[in-house]
NUKOLFI-33918 format. One record per residue: x, y, z of N, C-alpha, C, O in turn; residue in three letters; residue number from 1; chain. Coordinates in nm, 2 decimals, always signed. Each point is the difference from the previous one (the first is absolute). Layout:
! residues N
      nxx      nyy      nzz     caxx     cayy     cazz      cxx      cyy      czz      oxx      oyy      ozz     r     k   c
        X        Y        Z        X        Y        Z        X        Y        Z        X        Y        Z   Ala   NUM   A
...
***
This chain:
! residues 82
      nxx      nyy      nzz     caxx     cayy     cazz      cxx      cyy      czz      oxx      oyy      ozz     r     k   c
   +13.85    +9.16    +3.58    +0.12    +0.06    +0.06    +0.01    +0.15    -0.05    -0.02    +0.05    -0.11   Unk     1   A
    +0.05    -0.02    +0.20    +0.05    +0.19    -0.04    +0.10    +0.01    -0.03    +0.07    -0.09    +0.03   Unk     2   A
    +0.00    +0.19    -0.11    +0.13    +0.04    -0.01    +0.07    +0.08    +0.08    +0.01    +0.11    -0.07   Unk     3   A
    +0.05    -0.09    +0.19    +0.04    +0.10    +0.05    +0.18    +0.06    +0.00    +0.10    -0.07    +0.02   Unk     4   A
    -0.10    +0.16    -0.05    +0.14    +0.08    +0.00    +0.04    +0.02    +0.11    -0.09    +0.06    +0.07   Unk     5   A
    +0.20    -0.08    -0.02    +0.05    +0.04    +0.11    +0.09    +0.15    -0.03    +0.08    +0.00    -0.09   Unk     6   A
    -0.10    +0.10    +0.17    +0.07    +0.12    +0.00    +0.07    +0.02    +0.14    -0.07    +0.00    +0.11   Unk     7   A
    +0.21    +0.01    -0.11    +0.09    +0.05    +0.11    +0.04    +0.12    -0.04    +0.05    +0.01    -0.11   Unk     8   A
    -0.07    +0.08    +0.18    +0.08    +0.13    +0.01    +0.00    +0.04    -0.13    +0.11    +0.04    -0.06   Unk     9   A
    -0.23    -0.04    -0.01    -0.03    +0.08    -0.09    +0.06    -0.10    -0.16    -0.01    +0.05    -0.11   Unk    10   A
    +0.05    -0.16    +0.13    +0.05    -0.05    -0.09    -0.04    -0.18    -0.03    +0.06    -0.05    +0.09   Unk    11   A
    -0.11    -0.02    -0.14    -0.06    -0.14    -0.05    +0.12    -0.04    +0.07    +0.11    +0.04    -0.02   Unk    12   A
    -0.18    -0.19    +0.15    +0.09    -0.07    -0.01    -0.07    -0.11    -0.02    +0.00    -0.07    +0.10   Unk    13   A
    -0.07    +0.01    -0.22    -0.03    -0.11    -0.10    -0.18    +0.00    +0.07    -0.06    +0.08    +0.06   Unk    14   A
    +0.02    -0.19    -0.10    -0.18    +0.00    -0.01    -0.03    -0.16    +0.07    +0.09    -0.07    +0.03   Unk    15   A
    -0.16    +0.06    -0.01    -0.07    -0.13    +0.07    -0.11    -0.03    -0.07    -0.04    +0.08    -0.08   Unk    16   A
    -0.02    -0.17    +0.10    -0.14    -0.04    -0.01    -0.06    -0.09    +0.15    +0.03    -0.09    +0.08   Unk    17   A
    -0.13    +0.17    -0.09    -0.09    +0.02    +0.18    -0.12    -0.05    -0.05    -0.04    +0.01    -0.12   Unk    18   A
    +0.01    -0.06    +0.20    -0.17    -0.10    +0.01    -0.12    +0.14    +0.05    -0.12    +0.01    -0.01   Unk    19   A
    +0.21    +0.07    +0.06    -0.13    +0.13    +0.03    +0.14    +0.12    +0.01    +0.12    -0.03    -0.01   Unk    20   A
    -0.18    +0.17    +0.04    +0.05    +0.09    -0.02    -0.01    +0.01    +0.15    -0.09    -0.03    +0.07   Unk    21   A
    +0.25    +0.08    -0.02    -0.02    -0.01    +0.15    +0.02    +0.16    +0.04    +0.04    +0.08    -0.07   Unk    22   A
    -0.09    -0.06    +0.22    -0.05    +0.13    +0.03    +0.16    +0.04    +0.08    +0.10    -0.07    +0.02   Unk    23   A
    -0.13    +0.21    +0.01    +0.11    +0.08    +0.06    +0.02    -0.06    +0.15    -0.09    +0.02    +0.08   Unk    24   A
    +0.23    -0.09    -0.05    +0.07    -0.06    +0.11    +0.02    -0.09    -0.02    +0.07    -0.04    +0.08   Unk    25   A
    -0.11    -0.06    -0.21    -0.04    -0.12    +0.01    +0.17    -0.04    -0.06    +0.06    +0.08    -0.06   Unk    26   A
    -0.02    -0.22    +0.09    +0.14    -0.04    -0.03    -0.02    -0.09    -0.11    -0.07    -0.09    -0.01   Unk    27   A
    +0.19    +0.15    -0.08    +0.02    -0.12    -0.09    +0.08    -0.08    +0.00    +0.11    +0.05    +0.00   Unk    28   A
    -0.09    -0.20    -0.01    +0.06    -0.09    -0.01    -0.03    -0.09    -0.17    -0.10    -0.04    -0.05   Unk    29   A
    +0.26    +0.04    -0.01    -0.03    -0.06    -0.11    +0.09    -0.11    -0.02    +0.06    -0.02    -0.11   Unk    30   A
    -0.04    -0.06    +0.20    +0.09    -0.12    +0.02    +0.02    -0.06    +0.13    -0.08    +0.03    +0.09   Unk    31   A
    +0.19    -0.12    -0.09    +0.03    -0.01    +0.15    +0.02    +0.08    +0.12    -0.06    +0.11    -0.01   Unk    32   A
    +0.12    -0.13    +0.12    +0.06    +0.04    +0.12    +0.07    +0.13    -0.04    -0.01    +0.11    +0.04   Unk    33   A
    +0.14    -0.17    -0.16    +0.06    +0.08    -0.01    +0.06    +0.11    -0.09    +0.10    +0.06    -0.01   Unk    34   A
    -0.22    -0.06    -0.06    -0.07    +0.06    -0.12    -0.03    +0.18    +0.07    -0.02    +0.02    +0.12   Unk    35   A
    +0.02    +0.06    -0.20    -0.04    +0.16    +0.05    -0.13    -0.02    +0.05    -0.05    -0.11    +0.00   Unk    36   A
    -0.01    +0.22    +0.04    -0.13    +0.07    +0.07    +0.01    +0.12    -0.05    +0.09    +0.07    -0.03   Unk    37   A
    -0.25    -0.05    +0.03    -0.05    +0.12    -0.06    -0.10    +0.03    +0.11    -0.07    -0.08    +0.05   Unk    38   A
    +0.06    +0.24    -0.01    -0.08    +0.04    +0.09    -0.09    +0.09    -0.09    +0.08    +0.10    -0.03   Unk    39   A
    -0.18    -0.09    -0.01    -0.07    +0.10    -0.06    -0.07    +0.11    +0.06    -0.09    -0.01    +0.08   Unk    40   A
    +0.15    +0.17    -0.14    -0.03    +0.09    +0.03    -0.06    +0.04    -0.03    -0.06    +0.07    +0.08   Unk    41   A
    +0.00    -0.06    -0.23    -0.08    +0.04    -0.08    -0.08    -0.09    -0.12    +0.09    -0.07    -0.04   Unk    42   A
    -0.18    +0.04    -0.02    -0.05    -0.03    -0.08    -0.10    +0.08    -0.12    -0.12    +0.01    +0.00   Unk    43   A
    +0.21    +0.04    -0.11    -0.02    +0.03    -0.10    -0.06    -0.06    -0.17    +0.06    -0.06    -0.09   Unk    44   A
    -0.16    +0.10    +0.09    -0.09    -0.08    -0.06    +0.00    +0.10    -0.15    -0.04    +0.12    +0.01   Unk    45   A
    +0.08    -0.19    -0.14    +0.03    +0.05    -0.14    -0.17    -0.01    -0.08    -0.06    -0.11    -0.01   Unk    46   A
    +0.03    +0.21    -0.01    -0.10    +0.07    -0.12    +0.04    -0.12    -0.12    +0.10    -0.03    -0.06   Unk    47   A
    -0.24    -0.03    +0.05    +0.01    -0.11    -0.16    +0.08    -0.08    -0.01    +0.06    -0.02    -0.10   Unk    48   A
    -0.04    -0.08    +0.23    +0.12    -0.11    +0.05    -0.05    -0.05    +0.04    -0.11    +0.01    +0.05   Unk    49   A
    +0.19    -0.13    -0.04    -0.04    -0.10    +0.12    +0.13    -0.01    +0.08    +0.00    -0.10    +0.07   Unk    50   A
    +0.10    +0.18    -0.06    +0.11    -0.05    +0.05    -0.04    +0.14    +0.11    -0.08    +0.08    -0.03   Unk    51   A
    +0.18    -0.07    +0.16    -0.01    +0.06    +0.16    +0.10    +0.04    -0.04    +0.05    -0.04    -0.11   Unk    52   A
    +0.01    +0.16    +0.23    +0.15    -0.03    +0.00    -0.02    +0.06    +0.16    -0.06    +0.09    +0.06   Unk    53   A
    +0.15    -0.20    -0.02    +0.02    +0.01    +0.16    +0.12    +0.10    +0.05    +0.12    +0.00    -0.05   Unk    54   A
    -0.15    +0.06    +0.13    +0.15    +0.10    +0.03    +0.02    -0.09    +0.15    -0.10    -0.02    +0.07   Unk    55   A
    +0.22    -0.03    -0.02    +0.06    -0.12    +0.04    +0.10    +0.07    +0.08    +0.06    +0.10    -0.04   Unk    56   A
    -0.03    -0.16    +0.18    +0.14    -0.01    +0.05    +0.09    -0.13    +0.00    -0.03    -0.08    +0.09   Unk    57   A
    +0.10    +0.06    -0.16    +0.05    -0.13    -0.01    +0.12    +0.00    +0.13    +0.07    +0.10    +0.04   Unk    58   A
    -0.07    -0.22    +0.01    +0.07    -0.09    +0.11    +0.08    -0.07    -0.06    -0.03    -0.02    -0.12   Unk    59   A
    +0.13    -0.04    +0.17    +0.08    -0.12    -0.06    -0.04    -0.14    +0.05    +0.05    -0.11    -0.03   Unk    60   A
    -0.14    +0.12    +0.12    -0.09    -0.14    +0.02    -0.07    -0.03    +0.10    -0.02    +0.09    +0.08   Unk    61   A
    -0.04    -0.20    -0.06    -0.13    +0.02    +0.14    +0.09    +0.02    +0.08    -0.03    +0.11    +0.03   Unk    62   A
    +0.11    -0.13    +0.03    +0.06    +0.02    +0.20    -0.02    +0.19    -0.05    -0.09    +0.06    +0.04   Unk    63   A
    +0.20    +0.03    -0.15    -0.02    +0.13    +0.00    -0.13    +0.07    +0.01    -0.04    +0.09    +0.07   Unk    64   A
    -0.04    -0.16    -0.16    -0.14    +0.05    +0.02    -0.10    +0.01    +0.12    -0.08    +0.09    +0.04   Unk    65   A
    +0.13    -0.22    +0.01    -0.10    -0.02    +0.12    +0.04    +0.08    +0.11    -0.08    +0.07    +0.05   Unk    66   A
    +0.20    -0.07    -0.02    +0.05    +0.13    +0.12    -0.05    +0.09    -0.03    -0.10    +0.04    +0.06   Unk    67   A
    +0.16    +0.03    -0.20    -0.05    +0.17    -0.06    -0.15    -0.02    +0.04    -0.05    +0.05    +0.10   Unk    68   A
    -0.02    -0.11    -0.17    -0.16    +0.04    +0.01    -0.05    -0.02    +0.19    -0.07    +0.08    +0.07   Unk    69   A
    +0.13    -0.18    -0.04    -0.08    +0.01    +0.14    +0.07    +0.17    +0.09    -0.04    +0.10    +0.05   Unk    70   A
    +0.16    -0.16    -0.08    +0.04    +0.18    +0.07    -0.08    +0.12    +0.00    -0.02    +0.07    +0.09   Unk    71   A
    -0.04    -0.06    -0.27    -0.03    +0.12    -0.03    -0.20    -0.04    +0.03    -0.08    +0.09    -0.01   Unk    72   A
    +0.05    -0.22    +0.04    -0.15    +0.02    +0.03    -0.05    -0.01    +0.16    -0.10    +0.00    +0.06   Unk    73   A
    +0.23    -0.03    -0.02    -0.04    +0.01    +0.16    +0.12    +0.05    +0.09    +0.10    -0.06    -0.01   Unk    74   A
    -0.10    +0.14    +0.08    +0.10    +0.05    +0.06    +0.01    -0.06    +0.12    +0.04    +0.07    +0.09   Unk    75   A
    -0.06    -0.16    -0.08    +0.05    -0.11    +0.18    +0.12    +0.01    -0.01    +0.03    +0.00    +0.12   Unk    76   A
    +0.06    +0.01    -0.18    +0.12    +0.01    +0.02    +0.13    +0.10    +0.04    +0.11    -0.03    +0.03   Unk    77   A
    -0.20    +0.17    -0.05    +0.03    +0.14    +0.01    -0.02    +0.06    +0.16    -0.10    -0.03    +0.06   Unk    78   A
    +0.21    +0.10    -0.01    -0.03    +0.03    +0.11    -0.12    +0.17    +0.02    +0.03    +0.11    -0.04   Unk    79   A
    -0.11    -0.14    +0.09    -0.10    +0.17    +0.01    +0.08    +0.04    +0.11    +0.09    -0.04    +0.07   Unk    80   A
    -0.18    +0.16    -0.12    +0.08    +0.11    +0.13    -0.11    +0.03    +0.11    -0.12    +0.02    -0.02   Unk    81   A
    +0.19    -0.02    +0.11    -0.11    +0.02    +0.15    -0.01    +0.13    +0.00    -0.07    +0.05    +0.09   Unk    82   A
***
């Protein structure tokens, strides 16, 4: 297990332990349904550690997450302009 830190907005919002180090987009879930989500923006990796520290967008749970992320990775929902 890894130790990973979660960073929001520049400030620790607590650590996890992950079976792998996950890459930039990738979502975190550390409980149920109704548990937060973490979207990973960045992956920052500490000199003479074993611990990550993830820079994160936290949600207040999968339904928030799952809207936000599909919104922002596919625009089918956006009107273009002719």
């Amino acid at each position: 297990m890894i130790e990973c830190y979660l960073i929001v907005n520049g400030r620790s919002d607590g650590s996890a332990n992950l079976s792998a180090v996950p890459n930039r987009g990738d979502i975190i879930s550390l409980g149920d349904h109704k548990a937060p989500r973490y979207l990973v923006h960045r992956v920052e990796y500490l000199n003479n550690s074993d611990t990550v520290n993830l820079h994160v967008q936290k949600f207040a749970n999968e339904t928030s997450c799952c809207v936000a992320v599909n919104g922002y990775r596919n625009d089918n929902g956006f009107v273009k302009e002719l």
